[in-house]
N, C-alpha and C positions, 0 to 999 in steps of 0.2 A: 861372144859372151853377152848373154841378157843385162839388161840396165838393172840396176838394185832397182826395187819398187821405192817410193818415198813412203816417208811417218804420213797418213792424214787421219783425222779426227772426226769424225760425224753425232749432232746431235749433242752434240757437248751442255748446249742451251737449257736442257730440259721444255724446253717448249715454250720457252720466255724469249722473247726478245729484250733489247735494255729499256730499260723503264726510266723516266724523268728519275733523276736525281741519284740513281743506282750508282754512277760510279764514285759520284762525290761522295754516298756512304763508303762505299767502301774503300777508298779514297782513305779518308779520315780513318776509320776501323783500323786498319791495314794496320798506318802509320801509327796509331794509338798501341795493337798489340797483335804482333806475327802470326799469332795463334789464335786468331777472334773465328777462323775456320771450323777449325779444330777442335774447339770448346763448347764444351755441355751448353753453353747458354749461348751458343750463338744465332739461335730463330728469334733470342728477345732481346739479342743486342745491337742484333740489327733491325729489328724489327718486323722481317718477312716470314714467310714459312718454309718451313725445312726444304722443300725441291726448289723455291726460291734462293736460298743462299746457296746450293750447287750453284743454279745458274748462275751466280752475280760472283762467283769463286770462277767460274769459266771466262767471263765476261770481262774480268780484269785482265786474265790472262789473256784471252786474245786480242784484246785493245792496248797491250806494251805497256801497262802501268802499274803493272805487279807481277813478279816471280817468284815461283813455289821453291825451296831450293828443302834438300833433307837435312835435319837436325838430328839432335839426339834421340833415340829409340824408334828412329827412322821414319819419325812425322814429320808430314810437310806443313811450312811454317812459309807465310807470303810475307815479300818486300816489296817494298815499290820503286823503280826500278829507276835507275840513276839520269838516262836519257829522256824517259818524257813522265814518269809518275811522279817524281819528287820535286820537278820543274811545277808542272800544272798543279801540286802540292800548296807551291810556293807563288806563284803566280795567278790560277783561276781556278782556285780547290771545287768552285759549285758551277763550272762547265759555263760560266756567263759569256764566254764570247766564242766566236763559232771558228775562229782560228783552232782552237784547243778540239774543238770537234773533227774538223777536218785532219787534225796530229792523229787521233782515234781511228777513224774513217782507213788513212794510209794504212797505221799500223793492223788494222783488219784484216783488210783485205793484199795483205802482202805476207802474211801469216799464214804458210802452207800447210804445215803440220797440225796447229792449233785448231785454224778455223778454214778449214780446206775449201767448202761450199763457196765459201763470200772469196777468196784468190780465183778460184775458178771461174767464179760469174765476171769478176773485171778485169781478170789476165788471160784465162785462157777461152774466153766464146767471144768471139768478135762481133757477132749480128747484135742488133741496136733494137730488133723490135722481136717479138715473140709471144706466142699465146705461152700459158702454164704448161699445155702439153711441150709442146717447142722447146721451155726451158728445158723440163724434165730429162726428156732425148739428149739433148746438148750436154747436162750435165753427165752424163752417166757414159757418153760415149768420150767428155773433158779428162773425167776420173779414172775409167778405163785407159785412157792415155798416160795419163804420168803416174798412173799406182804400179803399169807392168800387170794391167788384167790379174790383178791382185780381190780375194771377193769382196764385200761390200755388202751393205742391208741397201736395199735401193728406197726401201720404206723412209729409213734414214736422212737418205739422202735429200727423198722431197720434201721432208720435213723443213730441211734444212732452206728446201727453196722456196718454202712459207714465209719462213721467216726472214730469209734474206728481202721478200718484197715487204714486210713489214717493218723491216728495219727503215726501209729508205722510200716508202709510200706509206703515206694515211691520208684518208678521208672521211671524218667523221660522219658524213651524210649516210656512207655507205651501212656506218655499223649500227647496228640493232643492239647490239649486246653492251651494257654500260662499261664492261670490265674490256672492250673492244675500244673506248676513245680517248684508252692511256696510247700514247705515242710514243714512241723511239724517238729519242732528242736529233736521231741521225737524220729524221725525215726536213729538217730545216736544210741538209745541203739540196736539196732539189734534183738529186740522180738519178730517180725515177718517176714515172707518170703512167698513167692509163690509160684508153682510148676503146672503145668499143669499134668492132668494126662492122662492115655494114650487114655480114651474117650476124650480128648480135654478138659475135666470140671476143672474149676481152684480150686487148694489145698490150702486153707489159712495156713501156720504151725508156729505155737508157737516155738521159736527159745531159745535155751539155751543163756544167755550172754558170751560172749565172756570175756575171764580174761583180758585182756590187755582192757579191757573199763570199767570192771565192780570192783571197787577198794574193798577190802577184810573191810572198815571202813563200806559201807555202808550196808554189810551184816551185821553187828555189831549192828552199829545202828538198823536197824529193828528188831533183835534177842531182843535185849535192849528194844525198846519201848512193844514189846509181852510180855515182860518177866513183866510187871509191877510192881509191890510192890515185887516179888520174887528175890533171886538171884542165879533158878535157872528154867530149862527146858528141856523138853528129847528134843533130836536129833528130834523123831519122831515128835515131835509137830512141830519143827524149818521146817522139811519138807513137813508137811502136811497139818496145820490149813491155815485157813482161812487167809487173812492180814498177813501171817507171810512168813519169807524169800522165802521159795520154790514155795511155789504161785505165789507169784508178779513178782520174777525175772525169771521166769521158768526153777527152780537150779533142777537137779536128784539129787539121794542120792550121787552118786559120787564126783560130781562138792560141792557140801555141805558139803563135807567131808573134801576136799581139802580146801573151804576156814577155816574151821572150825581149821584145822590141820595148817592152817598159823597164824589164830589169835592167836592161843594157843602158838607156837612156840615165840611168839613176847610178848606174856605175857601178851595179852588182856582178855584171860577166860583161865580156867581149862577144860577141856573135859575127864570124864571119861568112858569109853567101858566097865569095865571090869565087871564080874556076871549079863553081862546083861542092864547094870543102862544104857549106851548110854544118860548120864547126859552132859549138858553144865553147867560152874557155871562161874558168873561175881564177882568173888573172889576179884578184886580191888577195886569194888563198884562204878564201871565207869555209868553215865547216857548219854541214847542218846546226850543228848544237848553238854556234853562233848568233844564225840564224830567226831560232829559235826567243834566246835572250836578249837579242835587237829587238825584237816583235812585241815580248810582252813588259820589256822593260819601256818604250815606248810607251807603252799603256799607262804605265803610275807616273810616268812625267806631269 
């Protein structure tokens, strides 16, 4: 018997990537009133234009900080969502520190159904360099994988790989167009880079995070939420599966080692090597959420 196809979503964006300051609007809106979607005056009360608030209505949702749920007369009405919207609410409502970016970042690209392109690009294609044609291929033969050759607009889908390099590369130098040297806040993790090769053809390259941005808590938490009802996981999983740290943040085994060997040191997990086990264990019984309120409660100290 064939595999169900999964839900995936293309294009959702309308052609926007996130914009400085987008989710803290809508952030605030949300939380102000359910319906700020939905309502006649929503392009002046948020301020954008009408294919602009789709997008920033998509953008919520695929970044885990709002959910559409139906109400009376069968309109969708957004909340912000108990585990990381109403946290960052209460803690970094205008995205000021790049820990809350990286909360985003995860829930992105772990988001199958919603925002299918961006899962694809850091769970399911494992090459580290590629032209745009290269992606292209990649994607299309990713989605053909887990849809069940289910159809697809392939139009769609490159769109989708526009904007996933825009999400997480800018170069102002590059752009000519002024409405070109608004940035995606996401490009401060440093996951992507460029390079020209010596035919002249442009290298897209998945880029390791940089320690000094990428805090040893958030490796934790996503260890945490993979590890689910367990309280434990090989090394190898933490580096290879799907949704789980090495994926998403594009950690090698080294850079993994390192944060692995700092959390243990601080007495967040146990890590055992030895006969082989390459075991991580959450011995204190710590849960992501915890995690989470260590992090930014530290902050207002």
């Amino acid at each position: 018997m064939a595999e169900e196809a999964v839900k995936f979503k293309l294009k959702g964006h309308e052609s926007f990537f996130i914009r400085e300051g987008w989710l803290a609007k809508g952030i605030k809106n949300v939380d102000n009133n359910s319906r700020v979607f939905i309502s006649d005056d929503a392009t002046d009360v948020l301020g954008i234009g009408t294919n602009m608030v789709k997008s920033l209505r998509y953008w919520l949702q695929a970044c885990g900080v709002t959910e559409e749920r139906r109400v009376e007369n069968n309109k969708r009405e957004q909340f912000l969502t108990g585990d990381l919207g109403k946290i960052i609410k209460k803690y970094d409502p205008y995205f000021e520190d790049i820990f809350s970016l990286w909360l985003i970042h995860y829930k992105l690209v772990t988001n199958t159904e919603f925002s299918t392109a961006w899962y694809l690009f850091f769970n399911e294609i494992k090459a580290n360099e590629f032209t745009k044609d290269e992606l292209k291929d990649e994607m299309v033969y990713a989605l053909n994988r887990i849809n069940n050759n289910s159809e697809f607009s392939q139009n769609s889908l490159f769109d989708d790989c526009e904007c996933i390099i825009k999400t997480y590369y800018s170069n102002k130098k590059e752009n000519k167009n002024p409405e070109d040297n608004i940035s995606c806040p996401l490009t401060e993790l440093g996951l992507l880079s460029k390079i020209n090769s010596y035919h002249g053809e442009e290298i897209i390259i998945k880029r390791k995070p940089s320690v000094d941005k990428l805090d040893k808590l958030i490796v934790l938490y996503i260890i945490l939420d993979n590890m689910k009802n367990s309280n434990a996981i090989s090394i190898e999983s933490i580096l290879n599966n799907k949704c789980n740290a090495g994926r998403v943040l594009n950690l090698d085994r080294n850079l993994l080692n390192e944060y692995l060997d700092e959390l243990k040191n601080l007495g967040y997990i146990e890590v055992n090597r030895t006969a082989g086990l390459n075991q991580v264990y959450n011995t204190k019984k710590h849960t992501k959420d915890d995690i989470i309120k260590e992090y930014y409660e530290q902050l207002m100290e």
